[in-house]
CHARMM-style PDB file with segment names, atoms N, HN, CA, C and O in Angstrom:
ATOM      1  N   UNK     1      89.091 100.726 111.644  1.00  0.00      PROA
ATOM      2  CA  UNK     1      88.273 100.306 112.769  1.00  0.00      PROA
ATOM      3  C   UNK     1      87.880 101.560 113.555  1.00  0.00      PROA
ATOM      4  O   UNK     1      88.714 102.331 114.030  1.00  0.00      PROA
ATOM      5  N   UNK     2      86.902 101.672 113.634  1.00  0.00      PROA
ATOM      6  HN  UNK     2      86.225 101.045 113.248  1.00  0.00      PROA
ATOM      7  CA  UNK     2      85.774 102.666 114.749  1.00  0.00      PROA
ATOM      8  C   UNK     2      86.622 103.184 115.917  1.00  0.00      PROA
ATOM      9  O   UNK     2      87.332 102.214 116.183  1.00  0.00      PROA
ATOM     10  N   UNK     3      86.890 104.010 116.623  1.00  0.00      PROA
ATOM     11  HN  UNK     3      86.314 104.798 116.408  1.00  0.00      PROA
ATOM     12  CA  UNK     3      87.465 103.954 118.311  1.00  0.00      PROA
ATOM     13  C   UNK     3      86.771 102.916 118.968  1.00  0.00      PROA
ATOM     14  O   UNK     3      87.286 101.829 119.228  1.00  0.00      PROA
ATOM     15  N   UNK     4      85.321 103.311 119.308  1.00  0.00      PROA
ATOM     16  HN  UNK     4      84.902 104.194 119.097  1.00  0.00      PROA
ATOM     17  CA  UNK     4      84.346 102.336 120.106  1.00  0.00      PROA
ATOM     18  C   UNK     4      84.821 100.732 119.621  1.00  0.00      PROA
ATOM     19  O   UNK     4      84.640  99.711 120.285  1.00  0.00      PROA
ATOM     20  N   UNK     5      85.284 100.801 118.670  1.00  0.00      PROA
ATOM     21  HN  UNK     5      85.431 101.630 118.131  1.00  0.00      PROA
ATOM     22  CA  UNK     5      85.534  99.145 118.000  1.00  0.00      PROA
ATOM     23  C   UNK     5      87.013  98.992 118.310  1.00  0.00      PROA
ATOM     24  O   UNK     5      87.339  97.881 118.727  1.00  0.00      PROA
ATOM     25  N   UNK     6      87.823  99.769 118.200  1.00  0.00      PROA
ATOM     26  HN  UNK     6      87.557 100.672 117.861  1.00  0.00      PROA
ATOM     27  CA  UNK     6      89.216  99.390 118.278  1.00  0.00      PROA
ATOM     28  C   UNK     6      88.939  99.142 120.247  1.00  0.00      PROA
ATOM     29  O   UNK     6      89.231  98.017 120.654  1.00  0.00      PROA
ATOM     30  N   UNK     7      88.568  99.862 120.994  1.00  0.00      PROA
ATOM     31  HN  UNK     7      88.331 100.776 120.664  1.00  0.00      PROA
ATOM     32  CA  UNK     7      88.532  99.884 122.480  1.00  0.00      PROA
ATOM     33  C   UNK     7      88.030  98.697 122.864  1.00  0.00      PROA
ATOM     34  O   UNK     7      88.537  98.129 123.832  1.00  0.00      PROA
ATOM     35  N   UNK     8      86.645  97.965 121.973  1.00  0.00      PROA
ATOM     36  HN  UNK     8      86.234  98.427 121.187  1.00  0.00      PROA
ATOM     37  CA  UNK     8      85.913  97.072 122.894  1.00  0.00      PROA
ATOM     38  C   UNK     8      87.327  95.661 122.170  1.00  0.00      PROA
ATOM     39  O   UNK     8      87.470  94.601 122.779  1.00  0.00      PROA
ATOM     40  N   UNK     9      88.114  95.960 120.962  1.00  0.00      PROA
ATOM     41  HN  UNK     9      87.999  96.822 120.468  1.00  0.00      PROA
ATOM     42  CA  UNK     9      88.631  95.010 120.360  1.00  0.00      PROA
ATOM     43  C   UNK     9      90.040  95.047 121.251  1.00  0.00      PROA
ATOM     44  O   UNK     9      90.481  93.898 121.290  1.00  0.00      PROA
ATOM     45  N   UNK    10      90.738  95.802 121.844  1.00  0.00      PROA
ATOM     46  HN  UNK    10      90.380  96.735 121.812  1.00  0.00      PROA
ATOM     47  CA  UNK    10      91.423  95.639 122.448  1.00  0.00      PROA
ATOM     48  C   UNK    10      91.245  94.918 124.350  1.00  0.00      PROA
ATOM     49  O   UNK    10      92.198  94.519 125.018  1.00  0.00      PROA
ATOM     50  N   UNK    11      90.183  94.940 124.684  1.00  0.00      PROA
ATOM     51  HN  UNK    11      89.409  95.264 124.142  1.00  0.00      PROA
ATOM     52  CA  UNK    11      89.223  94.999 125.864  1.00  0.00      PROA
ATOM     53  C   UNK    11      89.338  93.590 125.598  1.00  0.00      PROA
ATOM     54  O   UNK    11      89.878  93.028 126.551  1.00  0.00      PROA
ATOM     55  N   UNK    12      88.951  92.593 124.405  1.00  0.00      PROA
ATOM     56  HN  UNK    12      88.512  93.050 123.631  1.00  0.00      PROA
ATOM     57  CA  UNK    12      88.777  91.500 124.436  1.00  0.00      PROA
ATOM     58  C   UNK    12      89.689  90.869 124.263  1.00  0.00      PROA
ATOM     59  O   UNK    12      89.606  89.659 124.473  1.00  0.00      PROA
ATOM     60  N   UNK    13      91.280  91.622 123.675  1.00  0.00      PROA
ATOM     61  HN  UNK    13      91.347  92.605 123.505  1.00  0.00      PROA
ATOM     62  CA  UNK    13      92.215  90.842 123.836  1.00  0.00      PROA
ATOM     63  C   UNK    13      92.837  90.494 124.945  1.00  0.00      PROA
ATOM     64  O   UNK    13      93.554  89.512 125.140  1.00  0.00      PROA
ATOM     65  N   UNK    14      92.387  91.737 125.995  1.00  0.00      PROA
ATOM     66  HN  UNK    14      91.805  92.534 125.836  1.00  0.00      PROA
ATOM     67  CA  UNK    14      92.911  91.399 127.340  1.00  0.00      PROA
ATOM     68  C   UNK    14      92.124  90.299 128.255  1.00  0.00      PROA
ATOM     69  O   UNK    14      92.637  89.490 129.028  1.00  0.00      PROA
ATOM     70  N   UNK    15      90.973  90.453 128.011  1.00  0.00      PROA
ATOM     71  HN  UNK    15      90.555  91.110 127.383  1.00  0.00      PROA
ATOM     72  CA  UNK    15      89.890  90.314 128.898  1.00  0.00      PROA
ATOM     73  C   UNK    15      89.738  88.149 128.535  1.00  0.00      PROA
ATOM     74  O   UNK    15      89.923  87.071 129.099  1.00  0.00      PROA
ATOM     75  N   UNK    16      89.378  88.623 127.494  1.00  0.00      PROA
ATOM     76  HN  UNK    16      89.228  89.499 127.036  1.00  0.00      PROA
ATOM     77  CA  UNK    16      88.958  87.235 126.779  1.00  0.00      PROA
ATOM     78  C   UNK    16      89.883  85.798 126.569  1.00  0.00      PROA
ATOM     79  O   UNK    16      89.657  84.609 126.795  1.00  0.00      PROA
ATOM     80  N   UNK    17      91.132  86.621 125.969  1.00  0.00      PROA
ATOM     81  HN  UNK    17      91.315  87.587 125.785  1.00  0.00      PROA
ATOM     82  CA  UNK    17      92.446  86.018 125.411  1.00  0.00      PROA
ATOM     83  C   UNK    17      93.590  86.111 126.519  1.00  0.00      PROA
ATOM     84  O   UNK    17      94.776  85.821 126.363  1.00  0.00      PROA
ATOM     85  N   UNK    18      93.033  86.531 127.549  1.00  0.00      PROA
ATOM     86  HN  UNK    18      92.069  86.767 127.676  1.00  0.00      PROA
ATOM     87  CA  UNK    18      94.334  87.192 128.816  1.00  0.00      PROA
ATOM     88  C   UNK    18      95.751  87.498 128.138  1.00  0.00      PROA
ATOM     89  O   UNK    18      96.779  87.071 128.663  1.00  0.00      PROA
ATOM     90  N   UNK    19      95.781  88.342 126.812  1.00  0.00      PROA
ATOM     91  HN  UNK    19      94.946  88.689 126.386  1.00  0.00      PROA
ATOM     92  CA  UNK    19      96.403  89.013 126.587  1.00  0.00      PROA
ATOM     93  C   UNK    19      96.936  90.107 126.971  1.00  0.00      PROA
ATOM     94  O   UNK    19      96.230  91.115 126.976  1.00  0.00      PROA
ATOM     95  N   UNK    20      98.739  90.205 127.518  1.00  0.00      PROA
ATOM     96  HN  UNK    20      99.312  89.385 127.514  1.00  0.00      PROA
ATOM     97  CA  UNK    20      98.576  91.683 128.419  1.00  0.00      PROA
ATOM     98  C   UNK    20      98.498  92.767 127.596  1.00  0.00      PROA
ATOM     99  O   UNK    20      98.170  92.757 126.410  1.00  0.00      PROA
ATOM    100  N   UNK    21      98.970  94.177 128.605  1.00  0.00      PROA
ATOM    101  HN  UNK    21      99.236  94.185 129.569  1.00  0.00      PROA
ATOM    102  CA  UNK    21      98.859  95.173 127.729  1.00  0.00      PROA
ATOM    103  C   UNK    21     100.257  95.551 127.013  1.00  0.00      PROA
ATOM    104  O   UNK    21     100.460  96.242 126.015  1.00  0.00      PROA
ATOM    105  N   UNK    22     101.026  94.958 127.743  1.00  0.00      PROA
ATOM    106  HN  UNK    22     100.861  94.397 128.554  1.00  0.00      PROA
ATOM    107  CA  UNK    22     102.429  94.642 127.364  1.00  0.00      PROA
ATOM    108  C   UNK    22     102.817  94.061 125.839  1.00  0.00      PROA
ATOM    109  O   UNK    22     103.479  94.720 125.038  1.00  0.00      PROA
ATOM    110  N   UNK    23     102.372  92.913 125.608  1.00  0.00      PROA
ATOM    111  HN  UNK    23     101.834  92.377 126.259  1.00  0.00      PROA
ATOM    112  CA  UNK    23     102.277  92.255 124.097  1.00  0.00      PROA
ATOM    113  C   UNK    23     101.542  93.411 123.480  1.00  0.00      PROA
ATOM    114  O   UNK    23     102.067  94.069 122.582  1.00  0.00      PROA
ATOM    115  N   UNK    24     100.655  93.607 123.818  1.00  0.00      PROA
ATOM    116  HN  UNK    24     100.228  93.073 124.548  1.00  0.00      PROA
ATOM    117  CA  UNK    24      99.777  94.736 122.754  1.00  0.00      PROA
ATOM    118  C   UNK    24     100.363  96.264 122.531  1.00  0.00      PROA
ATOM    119  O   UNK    24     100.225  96.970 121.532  1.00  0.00      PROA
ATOM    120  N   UNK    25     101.179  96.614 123.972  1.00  0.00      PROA
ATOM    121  HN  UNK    25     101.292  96.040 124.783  1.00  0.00      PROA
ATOM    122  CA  UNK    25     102.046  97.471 123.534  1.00  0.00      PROA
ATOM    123  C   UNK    25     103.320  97.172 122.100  1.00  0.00      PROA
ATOM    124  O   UNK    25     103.643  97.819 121.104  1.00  0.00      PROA
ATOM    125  N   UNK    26     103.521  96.539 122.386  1.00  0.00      PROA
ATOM    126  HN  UNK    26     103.259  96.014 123.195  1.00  0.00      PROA
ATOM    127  CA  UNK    26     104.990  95.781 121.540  1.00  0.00      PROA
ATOM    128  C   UNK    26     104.569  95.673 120.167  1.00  0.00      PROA
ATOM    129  O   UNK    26     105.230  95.911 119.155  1.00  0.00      PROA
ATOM    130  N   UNK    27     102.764  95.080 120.329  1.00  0.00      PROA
ATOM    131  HN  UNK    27     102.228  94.887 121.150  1.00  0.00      PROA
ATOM    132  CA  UNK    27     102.457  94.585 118.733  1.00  0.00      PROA
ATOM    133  C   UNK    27     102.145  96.128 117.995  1.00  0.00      PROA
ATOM    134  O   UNK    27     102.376  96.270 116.794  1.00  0.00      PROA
ATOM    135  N   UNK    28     101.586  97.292 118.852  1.00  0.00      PROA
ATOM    136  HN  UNK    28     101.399  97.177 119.827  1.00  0.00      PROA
ATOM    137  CA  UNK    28     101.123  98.305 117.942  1.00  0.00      PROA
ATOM    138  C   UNK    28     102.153  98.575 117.797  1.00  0.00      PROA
ATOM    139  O   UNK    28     102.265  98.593 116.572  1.00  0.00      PROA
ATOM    140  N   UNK    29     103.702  98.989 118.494  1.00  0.00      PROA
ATOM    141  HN  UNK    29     103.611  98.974 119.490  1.00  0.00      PROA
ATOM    142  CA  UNK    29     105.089  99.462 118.441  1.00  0.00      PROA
ATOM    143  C   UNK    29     105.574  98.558 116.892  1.00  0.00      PROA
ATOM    144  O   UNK    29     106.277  99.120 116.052  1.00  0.00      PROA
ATOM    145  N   UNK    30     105.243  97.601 116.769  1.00  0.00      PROA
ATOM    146  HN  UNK    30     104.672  97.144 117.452  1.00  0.00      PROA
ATOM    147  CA  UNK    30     105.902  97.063 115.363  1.00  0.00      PROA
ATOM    148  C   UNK    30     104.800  97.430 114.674  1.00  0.00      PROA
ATOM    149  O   UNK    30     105.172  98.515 114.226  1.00  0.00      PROA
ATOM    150  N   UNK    31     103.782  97.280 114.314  1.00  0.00      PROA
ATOM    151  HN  UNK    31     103.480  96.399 114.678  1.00  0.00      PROA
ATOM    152  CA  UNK    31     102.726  98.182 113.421  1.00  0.00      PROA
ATOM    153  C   UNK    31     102.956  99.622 112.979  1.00  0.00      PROA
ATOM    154  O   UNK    31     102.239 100.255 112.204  1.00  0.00      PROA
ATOM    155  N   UNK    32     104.202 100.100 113.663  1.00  0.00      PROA
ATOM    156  HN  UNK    32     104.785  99.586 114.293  1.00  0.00      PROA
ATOM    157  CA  UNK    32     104.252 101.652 113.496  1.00  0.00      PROA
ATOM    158  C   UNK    32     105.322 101.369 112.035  1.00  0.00      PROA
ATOM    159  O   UNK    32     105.140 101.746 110.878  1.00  0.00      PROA
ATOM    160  N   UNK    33     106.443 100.577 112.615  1.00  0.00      PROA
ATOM    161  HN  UNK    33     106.591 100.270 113.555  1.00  0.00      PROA
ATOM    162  CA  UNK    33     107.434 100.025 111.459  1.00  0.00      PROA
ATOM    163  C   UNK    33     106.704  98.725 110.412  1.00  0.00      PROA
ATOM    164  O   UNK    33     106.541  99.223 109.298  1.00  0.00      PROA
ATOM    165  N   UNK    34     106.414  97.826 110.423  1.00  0.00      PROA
ATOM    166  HN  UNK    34     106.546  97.421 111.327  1.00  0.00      PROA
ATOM    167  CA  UNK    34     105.150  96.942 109.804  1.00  0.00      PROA
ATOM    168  C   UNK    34     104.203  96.795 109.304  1.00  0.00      PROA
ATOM    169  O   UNK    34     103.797  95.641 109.172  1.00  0.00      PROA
ATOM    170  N   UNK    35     103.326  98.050 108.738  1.00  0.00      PROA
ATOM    171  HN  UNK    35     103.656  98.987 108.846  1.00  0.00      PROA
ATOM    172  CA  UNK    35     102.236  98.315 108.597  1.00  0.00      PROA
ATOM    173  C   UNK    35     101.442  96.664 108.391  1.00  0.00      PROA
ATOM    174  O   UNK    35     101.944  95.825 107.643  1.00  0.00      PROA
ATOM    175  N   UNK    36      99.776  96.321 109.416  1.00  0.00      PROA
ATOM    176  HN  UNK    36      99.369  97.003 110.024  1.00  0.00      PROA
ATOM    177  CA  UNK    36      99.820  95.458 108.844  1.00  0.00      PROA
ATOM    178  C   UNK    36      98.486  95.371 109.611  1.00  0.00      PROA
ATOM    179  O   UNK    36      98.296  96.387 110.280  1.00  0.00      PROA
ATOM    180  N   UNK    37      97.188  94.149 109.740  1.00  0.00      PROA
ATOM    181  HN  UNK    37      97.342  93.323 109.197  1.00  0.00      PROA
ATOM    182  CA  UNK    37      96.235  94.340 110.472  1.00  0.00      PROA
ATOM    183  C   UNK    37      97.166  93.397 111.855  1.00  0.00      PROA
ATOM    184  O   UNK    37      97.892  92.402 111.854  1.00  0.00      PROA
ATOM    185  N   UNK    38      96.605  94.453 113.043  1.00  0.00      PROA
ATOM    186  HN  UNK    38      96.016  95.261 113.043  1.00  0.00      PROA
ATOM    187  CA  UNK    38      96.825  93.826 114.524  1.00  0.00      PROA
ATOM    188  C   UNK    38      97.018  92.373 114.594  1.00  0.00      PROA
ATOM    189  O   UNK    38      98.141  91.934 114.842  1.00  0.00      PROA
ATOM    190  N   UNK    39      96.004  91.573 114.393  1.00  0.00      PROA
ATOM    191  HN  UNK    39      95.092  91.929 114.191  1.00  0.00      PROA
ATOM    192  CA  UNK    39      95.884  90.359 114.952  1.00  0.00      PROA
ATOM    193  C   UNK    39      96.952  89.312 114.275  1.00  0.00      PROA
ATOM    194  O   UNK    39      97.278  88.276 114.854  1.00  0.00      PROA
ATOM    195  N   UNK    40      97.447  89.679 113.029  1.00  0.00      PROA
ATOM    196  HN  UNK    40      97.182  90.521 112.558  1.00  0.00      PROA
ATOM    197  CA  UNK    40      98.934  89.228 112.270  1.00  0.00      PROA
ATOM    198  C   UNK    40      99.955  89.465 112.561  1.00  0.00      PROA
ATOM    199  O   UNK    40     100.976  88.811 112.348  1.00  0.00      PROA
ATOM    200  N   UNK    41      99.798  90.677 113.223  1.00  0.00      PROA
ATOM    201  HN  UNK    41      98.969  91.208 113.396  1.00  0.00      PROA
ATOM    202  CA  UNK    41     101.536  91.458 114.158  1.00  0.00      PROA
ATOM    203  C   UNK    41     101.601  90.119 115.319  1.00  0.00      PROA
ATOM    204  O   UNK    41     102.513  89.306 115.466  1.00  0.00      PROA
ATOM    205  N   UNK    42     100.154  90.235 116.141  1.00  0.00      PROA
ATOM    206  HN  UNK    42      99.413  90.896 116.022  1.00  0.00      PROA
ATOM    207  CA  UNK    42     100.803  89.913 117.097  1.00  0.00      PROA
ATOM    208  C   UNK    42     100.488  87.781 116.964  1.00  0.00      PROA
ATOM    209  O   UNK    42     100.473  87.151 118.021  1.00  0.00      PROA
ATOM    210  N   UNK    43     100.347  87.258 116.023  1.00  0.00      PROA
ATOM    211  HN  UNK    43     100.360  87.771 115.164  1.00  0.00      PROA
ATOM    212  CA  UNK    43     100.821  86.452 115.410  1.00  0.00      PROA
ATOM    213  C   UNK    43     102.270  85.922 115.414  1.00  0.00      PROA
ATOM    214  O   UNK    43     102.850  84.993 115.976  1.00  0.00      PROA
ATOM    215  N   UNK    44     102.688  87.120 114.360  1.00  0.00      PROA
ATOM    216  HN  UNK    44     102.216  87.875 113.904  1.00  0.00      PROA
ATOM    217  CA  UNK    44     104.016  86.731 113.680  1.00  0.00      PROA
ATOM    218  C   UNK    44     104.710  87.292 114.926  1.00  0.00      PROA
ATOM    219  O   UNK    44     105.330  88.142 114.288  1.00  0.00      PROA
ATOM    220  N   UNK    45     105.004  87.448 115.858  1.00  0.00      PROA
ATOM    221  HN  UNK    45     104.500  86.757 116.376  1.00  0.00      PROA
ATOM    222  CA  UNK    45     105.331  88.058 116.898  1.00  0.00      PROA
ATOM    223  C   UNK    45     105.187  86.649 117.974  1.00  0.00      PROA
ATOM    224  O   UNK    45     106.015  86.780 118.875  1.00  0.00      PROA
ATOM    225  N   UNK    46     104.620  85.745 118.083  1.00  0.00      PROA
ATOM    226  HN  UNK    46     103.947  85.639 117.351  1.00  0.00      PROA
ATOM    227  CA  UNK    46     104.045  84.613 118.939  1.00  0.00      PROA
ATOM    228  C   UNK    46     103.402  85.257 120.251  1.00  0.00      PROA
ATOM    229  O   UNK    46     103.400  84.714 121.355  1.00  0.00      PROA
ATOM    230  N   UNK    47     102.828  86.567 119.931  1.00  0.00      PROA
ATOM    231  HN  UNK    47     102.829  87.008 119.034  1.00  0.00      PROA
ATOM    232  CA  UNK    47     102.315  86.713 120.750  1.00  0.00      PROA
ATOM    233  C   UNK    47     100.602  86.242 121.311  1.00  0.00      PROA
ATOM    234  O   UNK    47      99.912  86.469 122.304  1.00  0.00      PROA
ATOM    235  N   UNK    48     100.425  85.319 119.755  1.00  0.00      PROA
ATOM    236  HN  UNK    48     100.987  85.135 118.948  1.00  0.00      PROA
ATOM    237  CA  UNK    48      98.777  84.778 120.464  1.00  0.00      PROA
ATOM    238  C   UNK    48      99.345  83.235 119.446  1.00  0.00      PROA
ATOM    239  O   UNK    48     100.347  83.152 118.735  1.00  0.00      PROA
ATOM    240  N   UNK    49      98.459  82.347 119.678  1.00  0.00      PROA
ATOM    241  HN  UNK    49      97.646  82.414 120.256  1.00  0.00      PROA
ATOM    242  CA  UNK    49      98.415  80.923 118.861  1.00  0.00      PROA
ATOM    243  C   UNK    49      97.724  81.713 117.901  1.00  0.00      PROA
ATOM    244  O   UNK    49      97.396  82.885 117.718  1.00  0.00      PROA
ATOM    245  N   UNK    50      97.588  80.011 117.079  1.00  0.00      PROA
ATOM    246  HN  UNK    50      97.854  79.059 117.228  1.00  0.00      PROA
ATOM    247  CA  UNK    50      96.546  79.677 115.829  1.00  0.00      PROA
ATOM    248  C   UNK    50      95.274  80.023 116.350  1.00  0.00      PROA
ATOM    249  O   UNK    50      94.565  80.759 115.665  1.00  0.00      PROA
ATOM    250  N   UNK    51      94.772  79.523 117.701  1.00  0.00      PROA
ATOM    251  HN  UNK    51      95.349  78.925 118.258  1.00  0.00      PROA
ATOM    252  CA  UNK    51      93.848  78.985 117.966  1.00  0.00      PROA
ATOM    253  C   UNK    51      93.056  80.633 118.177  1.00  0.00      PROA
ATOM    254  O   UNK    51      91.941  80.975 117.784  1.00  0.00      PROA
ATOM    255  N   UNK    52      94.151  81.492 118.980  1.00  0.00      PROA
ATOM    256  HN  UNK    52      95.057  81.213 119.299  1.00  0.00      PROA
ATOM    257  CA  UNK    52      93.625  82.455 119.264  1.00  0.00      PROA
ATOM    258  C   UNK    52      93.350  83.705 118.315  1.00  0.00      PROA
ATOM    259  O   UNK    52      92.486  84.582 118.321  1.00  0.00      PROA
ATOM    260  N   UNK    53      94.662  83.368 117.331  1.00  0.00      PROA
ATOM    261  HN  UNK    53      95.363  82.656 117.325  1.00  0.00      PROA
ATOM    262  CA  UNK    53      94.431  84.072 115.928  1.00  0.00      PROA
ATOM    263  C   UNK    53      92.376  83.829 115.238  1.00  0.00      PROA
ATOM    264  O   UNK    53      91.541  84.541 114.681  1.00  0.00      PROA
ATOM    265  N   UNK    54      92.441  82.714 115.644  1.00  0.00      PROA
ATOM    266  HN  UNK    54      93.119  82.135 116.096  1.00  0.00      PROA
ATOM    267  CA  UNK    54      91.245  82.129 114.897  1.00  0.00      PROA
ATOM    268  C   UNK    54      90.005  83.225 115.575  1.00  0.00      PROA
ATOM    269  O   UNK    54      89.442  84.111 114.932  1.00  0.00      PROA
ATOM    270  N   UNK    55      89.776  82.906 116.978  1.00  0.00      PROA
ATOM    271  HN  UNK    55      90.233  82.186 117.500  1.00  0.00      PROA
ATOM    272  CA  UNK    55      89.169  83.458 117.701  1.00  0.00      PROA
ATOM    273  C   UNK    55      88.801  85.176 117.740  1.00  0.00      PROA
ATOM    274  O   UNK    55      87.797  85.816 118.055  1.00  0.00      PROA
ATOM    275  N   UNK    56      90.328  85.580 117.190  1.00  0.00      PROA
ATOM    276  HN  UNK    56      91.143  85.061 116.934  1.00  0.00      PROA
ATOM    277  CA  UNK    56      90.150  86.882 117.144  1.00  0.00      PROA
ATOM    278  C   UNK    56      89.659  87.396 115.865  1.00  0.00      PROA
ATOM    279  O   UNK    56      89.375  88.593 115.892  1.00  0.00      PROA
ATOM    280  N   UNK    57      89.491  86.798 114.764  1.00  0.00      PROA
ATOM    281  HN  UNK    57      89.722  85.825 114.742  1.00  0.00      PROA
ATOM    282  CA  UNK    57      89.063  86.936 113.735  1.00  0.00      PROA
ATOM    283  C   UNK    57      87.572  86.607 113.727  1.00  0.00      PROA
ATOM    284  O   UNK    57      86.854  87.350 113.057  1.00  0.00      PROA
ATOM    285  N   UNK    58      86.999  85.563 114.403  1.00  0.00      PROA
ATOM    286  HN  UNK    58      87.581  84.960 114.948  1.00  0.00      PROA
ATOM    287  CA  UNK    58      85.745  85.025 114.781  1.00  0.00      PROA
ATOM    288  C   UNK    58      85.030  86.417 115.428  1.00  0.00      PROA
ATOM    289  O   UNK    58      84.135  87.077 114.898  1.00  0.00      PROA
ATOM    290  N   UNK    59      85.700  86.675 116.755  1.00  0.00      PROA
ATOM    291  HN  UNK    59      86.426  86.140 117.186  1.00  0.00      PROA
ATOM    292  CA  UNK    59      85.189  88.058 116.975  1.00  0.00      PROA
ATOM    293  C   UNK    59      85.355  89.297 116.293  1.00  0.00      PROA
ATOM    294  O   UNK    59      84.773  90.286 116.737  1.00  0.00      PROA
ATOM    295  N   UNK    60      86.242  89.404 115.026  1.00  0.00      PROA
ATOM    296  HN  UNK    60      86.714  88.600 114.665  1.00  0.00      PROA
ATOM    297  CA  UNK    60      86.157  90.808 114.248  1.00  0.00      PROA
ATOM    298  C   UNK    60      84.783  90.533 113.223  1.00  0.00      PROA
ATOM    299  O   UNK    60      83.945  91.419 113.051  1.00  0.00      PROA
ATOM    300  N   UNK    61      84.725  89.732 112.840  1.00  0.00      PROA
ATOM    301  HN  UNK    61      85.405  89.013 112.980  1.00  0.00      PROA
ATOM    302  CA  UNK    61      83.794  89.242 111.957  1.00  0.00      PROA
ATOM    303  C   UNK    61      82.386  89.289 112.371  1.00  0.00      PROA
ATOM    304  O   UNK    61      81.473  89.714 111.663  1.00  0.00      PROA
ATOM    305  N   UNK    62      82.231  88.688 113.918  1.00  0.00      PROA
ATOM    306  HN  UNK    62      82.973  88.343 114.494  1.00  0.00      PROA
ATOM    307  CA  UNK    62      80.596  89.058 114.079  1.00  0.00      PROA
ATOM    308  C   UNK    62      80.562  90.439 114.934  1.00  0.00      PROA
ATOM    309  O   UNK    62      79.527  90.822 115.480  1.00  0.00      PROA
ATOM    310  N   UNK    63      82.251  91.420 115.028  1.00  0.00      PROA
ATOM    311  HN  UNK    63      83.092  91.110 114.585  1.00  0.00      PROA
ATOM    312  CA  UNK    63      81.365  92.610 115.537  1.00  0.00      PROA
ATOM    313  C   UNK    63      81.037  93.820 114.216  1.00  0.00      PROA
ATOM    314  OT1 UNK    63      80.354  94.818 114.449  1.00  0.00      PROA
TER     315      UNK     63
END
């Protein structure tokens, strides 16, 4: 993923999903041990639903 893309993709997890920066700290911190794409860390982590899993994939897809 791009910087400009990883920034506006993190922007929308906060912004959009009122995801803090806290969970997203935690989810890249297991990605370091986990290798894996983001939005599955913080999944398997319960840090977002189904619903929002869905959503965040909806938005990787049309950016």
């Amino acid at each position: 993923m791009a910087p400009a893309t990883y920034s506006q993709f993190i922007r929308f997890l906060e912004e959009e999903l009122a995801i803090s920066s806290a969970s997203i700290s935690i989810a890249l911190k297991h990605r370091e041990h986990d290798p894996g794409p983001l939005p599955m860390i913080l999944w398997q982590y319960g840090l977002v639903t189904l619903e929002e899993l869905d959503r965040i994939y909806d938005w990787l897809e049309t950016t």
